[in-house]
C-alpha positions as CSV (number, residue, x, y, z in Angstrom):
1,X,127.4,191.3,118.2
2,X,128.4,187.8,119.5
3,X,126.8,186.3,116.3
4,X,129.2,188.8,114.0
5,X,132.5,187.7,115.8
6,X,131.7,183.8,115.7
7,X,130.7,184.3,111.6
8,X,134.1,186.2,111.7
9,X,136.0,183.4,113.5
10,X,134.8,180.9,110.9
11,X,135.7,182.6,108.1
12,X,139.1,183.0,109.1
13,X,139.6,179.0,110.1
14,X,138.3,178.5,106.4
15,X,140.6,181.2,105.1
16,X,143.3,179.7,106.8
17,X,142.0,176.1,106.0
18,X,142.1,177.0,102.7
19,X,145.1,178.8,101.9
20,X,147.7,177.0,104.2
21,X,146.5,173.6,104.5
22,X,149.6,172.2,106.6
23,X,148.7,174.3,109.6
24,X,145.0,173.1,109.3
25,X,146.3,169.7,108.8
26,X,144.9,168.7,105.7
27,X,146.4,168.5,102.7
28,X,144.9,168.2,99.3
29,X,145.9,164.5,98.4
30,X,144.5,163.2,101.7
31,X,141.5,165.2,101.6
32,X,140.6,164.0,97.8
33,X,141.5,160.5,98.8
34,X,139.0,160.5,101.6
35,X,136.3,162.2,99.2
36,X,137.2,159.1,96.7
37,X,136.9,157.0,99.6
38,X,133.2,157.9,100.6
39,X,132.6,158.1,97.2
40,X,133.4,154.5,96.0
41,X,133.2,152.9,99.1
42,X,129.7,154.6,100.5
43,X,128.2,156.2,98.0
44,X,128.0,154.7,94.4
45,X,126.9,151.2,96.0
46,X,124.2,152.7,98.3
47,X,123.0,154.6,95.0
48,X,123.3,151.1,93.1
49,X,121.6,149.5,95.7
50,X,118.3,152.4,95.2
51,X,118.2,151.7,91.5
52,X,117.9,148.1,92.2
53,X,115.3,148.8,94.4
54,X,113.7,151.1,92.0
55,X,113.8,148.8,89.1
56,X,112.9,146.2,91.1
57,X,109.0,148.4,92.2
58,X,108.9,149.1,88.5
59,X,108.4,145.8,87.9
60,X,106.6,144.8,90.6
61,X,103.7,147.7,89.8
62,X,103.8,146.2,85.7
63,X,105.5,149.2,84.4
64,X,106.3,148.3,80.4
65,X,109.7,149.6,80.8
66,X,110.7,147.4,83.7
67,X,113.0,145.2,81.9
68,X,115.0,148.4,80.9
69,X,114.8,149.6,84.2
70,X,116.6,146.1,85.4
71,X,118.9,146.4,82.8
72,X,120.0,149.6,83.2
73,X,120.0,149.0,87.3
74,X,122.3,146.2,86.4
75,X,124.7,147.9,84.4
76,X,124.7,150.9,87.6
77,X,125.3,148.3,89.9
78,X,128.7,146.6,88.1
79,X,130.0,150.5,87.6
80,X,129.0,151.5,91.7
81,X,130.3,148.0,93.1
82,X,133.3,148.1,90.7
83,X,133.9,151.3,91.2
84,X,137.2,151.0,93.7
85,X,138.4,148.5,91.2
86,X,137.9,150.7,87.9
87,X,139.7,153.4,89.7
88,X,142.4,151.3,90.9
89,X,143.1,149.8,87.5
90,X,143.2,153.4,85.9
91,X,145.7,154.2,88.2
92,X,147.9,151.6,87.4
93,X,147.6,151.7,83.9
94,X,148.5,155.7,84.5
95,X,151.5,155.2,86.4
């Protein structure tokens, strides 16, 4: 019976979360800027970082496709590292 009423309590804070943001204080524009935040700030270099580190085993063990590995690593790392920058310039060029 507990369990029921605290599934029931949650699902109206996510009702209300959802459907009047102001009185859950979050609005949509903050709360995709802080997803674009941890996504371009966190998340594309530590993924950048693991294909570097991937590419980097693949040639260490002699795989024939290391160089492509690196390559392609590379390429991941300028779009993950520049990533605030890319969106930032799209922005401005949108405005």
């Amino acid at each position: 019976m507990k369990k029921e009423k605290m599934h029931l309590l949650l699902s109206v804070a996510l009702v209300i979360a959802i459907f009047c943001p102001d009185l859950a204080h979050a609005g949509l524009e903050t709360s995709l800027m802080g997803i674009k935040t941890k996504l371009t700030g966190v998340i594309l270099p530590l993924l950048s970082v693991i294909g570097i580190a991937i590419a980097g085993i693949s040639f260490f063990t002699g795989n024939p496709n290391a160089k492509q590995h690196i390559a392609y690593s590379v390429v991941g790392c300028m779009i993950g590292f520049g990533a605030q920058g890319i969106v930032d310039f799209i922005a401005q060029t949108v405005r």
